[in-house]
C-alpha positions in Angstrom: -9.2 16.3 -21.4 -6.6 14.5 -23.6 -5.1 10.7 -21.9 -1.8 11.6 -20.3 0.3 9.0 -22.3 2.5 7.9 -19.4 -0.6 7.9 -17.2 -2.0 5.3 -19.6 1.5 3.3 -19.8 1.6 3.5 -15.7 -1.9 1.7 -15.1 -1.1 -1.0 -18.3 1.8 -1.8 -16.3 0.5 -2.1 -12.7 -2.5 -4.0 -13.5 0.1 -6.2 -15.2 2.0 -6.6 -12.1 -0.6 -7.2 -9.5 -2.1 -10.3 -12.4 2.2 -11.4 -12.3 2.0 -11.4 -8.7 -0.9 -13.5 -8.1 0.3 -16.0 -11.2 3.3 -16.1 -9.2 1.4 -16.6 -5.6 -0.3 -19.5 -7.7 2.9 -20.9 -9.1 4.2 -21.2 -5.8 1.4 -22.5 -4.0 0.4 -25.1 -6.7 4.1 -25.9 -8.1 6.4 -24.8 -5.6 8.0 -22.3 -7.6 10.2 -19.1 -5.7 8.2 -16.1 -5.6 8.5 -12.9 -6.9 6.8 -10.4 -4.7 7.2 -6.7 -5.9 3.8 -7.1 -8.5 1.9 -6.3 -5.6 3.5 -2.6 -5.9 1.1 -1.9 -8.6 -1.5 -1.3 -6.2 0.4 1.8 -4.7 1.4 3.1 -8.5 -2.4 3.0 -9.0 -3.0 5.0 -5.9 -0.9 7.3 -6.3 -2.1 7.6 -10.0 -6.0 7.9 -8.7 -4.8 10.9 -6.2 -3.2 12.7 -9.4 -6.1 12.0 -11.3 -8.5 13.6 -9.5 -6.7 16.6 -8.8 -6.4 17.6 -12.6 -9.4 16.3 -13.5 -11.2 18.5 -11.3 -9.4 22.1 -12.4 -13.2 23.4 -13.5 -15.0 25.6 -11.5 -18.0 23.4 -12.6 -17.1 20.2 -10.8 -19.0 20.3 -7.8 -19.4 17.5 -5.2 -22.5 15.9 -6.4 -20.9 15.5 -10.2 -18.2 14.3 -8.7 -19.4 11.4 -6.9 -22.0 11.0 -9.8 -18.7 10.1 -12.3 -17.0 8.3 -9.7 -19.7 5.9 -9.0 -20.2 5.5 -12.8 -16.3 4.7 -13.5 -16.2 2.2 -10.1 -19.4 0.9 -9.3 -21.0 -1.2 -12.0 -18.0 -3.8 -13.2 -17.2 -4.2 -9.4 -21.1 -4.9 -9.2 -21.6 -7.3 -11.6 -18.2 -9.4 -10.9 -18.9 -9.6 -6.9 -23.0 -10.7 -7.7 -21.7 -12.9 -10.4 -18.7 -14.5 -8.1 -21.5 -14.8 -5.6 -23.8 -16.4 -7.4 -20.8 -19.2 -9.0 -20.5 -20.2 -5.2 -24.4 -20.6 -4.3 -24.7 -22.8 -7.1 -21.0 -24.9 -7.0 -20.1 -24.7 -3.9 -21.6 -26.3 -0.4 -24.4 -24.2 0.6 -22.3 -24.4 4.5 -19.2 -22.6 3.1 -21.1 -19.8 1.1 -20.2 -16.0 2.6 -23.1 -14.6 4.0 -25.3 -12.0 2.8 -24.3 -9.5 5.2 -21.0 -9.6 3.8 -22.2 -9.4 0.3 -24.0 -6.5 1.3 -21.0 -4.8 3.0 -18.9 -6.0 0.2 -21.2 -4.0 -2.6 -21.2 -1.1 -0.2 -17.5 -0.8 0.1 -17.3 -1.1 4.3 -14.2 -3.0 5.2 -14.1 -6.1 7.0 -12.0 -9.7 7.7 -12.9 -12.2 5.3 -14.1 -15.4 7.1 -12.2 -17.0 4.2 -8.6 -15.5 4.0 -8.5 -13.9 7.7 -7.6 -10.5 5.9 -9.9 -7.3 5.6 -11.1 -8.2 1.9 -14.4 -8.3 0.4 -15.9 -11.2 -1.9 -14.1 -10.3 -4.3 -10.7 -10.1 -3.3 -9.0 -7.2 -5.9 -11.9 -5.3 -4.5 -10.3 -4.3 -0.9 -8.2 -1.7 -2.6 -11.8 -0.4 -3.9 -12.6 0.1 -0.1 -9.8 2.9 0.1 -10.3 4.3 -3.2 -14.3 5.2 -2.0 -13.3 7.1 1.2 -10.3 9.1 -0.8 -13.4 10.0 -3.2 -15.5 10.6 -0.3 -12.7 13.1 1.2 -12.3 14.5 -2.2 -15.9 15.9 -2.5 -15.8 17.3 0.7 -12.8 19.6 -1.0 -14.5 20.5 -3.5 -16.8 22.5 -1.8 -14.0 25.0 -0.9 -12.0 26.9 -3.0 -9.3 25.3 -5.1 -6.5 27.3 -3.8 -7.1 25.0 -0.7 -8.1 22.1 -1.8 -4.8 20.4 -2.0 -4.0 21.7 2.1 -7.4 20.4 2.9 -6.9 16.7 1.7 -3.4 16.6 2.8 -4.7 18.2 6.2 -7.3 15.4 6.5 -5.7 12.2 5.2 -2.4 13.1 6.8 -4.6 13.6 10.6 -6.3 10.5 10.8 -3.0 8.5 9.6 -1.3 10.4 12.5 -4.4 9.5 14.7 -3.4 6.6 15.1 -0.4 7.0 17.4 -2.6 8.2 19.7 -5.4 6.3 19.3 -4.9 2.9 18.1 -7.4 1.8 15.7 -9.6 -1.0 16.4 -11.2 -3.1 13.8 -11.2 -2.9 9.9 -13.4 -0.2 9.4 -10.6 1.9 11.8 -7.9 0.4 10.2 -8.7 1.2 6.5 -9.6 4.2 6.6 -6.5 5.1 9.2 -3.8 3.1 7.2 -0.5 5.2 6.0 -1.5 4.0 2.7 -3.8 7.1 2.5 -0.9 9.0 1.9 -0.3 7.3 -1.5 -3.3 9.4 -2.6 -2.0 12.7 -1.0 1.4 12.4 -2.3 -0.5 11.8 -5.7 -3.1 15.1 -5.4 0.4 17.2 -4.5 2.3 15.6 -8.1 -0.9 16.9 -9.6 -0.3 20.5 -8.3 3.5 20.1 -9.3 1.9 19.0 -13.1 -0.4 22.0 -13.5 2.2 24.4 -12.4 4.8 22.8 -14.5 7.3 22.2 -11.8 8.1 18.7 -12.5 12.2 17.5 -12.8 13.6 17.6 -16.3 14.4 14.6 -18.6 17.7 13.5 -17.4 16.6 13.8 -13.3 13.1 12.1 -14.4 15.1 9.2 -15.9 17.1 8.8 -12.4 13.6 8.9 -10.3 12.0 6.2 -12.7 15.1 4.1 -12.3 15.4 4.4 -8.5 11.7 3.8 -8.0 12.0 0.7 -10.1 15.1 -0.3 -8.6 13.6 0.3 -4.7 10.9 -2.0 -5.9 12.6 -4.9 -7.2 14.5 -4.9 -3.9 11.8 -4.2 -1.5 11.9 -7.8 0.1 8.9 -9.5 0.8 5.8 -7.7 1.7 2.3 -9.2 2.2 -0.3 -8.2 -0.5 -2.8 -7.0 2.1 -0.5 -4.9 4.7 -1.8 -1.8 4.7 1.0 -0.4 7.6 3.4 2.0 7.1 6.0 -0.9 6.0 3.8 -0.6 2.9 4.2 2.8 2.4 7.9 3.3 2.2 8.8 0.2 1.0 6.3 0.3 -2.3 4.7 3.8 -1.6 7.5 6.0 -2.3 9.0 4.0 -4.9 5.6 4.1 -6.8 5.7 8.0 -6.3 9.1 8.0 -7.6 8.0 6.0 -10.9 4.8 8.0 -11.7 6.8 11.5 -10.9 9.3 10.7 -13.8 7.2 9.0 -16.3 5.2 12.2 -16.1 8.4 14.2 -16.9 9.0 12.0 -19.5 5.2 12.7 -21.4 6.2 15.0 -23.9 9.0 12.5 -25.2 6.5 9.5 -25.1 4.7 8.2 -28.3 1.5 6.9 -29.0 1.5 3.3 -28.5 -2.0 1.5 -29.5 -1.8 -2.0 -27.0 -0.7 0.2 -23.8 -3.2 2.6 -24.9 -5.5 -0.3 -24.8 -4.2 -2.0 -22.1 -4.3 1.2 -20.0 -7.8 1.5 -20.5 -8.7 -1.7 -19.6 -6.6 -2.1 -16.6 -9.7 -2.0 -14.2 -11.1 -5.0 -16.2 -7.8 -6.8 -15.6 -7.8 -6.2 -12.3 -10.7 -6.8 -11.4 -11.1 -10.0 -13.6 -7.4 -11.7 -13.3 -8.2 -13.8 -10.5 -11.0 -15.8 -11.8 -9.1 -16.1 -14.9 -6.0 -17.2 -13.4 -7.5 -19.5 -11.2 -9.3 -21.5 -14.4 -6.0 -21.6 -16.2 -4.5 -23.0 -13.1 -6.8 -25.7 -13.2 -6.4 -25.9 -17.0 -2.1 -26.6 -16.5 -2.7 -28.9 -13.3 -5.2 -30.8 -15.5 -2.8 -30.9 -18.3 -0.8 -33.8 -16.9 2.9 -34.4 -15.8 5.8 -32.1 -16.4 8.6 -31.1 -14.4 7.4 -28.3 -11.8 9.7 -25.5 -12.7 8.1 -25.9 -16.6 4.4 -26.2 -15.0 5.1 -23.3 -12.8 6.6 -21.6 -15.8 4.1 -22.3 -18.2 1.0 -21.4 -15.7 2.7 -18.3 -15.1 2.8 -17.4 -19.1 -0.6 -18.6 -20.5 -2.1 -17.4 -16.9 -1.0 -13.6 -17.7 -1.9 -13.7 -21.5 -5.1 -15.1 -20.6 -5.8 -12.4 -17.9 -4.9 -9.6 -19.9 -7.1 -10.8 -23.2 -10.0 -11.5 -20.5 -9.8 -8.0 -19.2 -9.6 -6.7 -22.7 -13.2 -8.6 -23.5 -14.8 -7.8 -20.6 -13.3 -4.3 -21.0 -15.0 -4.0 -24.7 -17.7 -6.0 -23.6 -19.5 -5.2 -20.1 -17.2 -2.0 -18.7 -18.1 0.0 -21.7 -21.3 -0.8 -22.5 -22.5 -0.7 -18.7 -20.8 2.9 -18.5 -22.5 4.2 -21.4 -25.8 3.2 -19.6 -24.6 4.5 -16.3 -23.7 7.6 -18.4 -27.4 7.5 -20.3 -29.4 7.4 -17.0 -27.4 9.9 -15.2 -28.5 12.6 -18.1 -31.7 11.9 -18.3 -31.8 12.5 -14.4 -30.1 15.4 -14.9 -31.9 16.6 -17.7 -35.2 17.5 -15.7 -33.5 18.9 -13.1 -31.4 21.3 -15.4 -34.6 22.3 -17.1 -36.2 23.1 -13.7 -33.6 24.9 -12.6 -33.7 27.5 -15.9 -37.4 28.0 -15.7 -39.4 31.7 -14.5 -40.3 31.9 -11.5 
């Protein structure tokens, strides 16, 4: 199917936010500069992106559950591979074997189970970006289960599921991080998002002048939302960067058909999972590369940091984007045909 323009803009400009954020964590931790906490709101525009995405692009009959998980794996699993194995092996051979995660939490970190990292005291794999991977999996894992039943109820079955075992826990507190991912109110970020994907297909979306009001509330909400942590996943997450997200992504899709066809968000769009997934390392080199710099007044260091630390995290994303996330998705892409391929052919043969 054709990109969705303002679905494009939308993920360009929350992977830019989360890699402002985290300059700005940095700025303030290394140069004591005042932070500016909304960035991390990117993470609930992507989800409620993702919950859209998947209802629209799963309109044919022909997606089943199996082809499903098959592209979903594909699209997720290899970058987030290779940067975990690769962070993994930077700390066996640089750091001191005695502060070195374990492999059991390697394991559970390629696997997508939740857990507290030793090292931050939150539920966060290796590699930190990743934890928001850890919901994405079991939304996708919910997601094939609906498409085994008809479409016509796919949307009540998802909502039905996500929205029970968010309301679970008020009667049954959850207990450990498995229990509280996959329990967290920000599960509703997707359902919110599969519903916006009904209201799309059957064209019931606001018109220009109320989409204009929702994008400007949303926006608004967030830049006042106060100070949030990056990894609360309660229900103070929800409304105070949940809903605004679902007001921004609601009117920049009634605002596609007066969008153009802008080549760098285009780009930056598509490479928004590099970004994010590679903005930390990045930002943490240029960190050292301004502290190593010299002297300077700390509002200028802070500033500066904050500058050459995005730009550099964008045109690293870009690289590995071009470089790794394509080509390793084109041989994801090769292998899962050729498995396919014999099974096809078996399938069409005489009895």
């Amino acid at each position: 199917m054709p990109k969705i323009l303002s679905i494009q803009y939308l993920r360009a400009a929350a992977a830019l936010m989360v890699v402002f954020f985290h300059a700005d964590g940095m700025a303030q931790e290394y140069f004591h500069f005042q932070r500016l906490p909304f960035g991390a709101a990117g993470v609930d525009i992507f989800f409620v992106i993702s919950g859209f995405i998947m209802w629209i692009t799963t309109a044919s009959e022909r997606t089943t559950p199996a082809s499903f998980a098959v592209n979903r794996i594909i699209r997720i699993v290899p970058l987030y591979w290779t940067m975990t194995v690769l962070l993994y092996g930077g700390w066996l051979i640089f750091r001191d074997p005695a502060t070195v995660p374990s492999l059991w939490n390697l394991v559970r970190s390629l696997l997508f189970i939740p857990f507290v990292s030793p090292r931050t005291g939150e539920i966060q794999p290796l590699l930190i970006a990743g934890w928001t991977l850890n919901f994405e999996m079991f939304f996708y894992a919910v997601f094939a289960l609906a498409l085994l039943i008809a479409r016509r109820h796919r949307a009540v079955f998802v909502c039905t599921v996500l929205s029970a075992l968010v309301v679970s826990t008020l009667f049954v507190p959850p207990s450990g991080p498995v229990a509280l991912t996959y329990t967290s109110p920000l599960l509703i970020e997707f359902m919110i998002g599969c519903l916006l994907g009904v209201m799309y297909e059957r064209k019931a979306l606001p018109r220009p002048a109320v989409a204009v009001f929702l994008l400007a509330t949303g926006c608004g909400l967030l830049l006042t939302s106060g100070v949030l942590s990056a990894a609360n996943i309660s229900a103070s997450r929800f409304f105070h960067w949940g809903l605004p997200a679902f007001l921004i992504v609601t009117g920049a899709l009634a605002l596609e058909p007066k969008l153009k066809d802008w080549r760098l968000p285009m780009l930056l769009g598509d490479a928004s999972y590099s970004i994010y997934l590679t903005h930390g390392v990045v930002l943490s080199a240029a960190k050292n590369a301004v502290v190593f710099s010299g002297n300077g007044a700390p509002s200028l260091l802070a500033g500066g940091f904050i500058l050459v630390g995005c730009l550099a995290s964008v045109v690293g994303g870009v690289l590995v984007y071009r470089m790794i996330e394509m080509p390793l998705v084109a041989i994801c892409k090769n292998l899962a045909a050729v498995v396919r391929r014999p099974a096809a052919v078996a399938a069409h043969r005489p009895t």
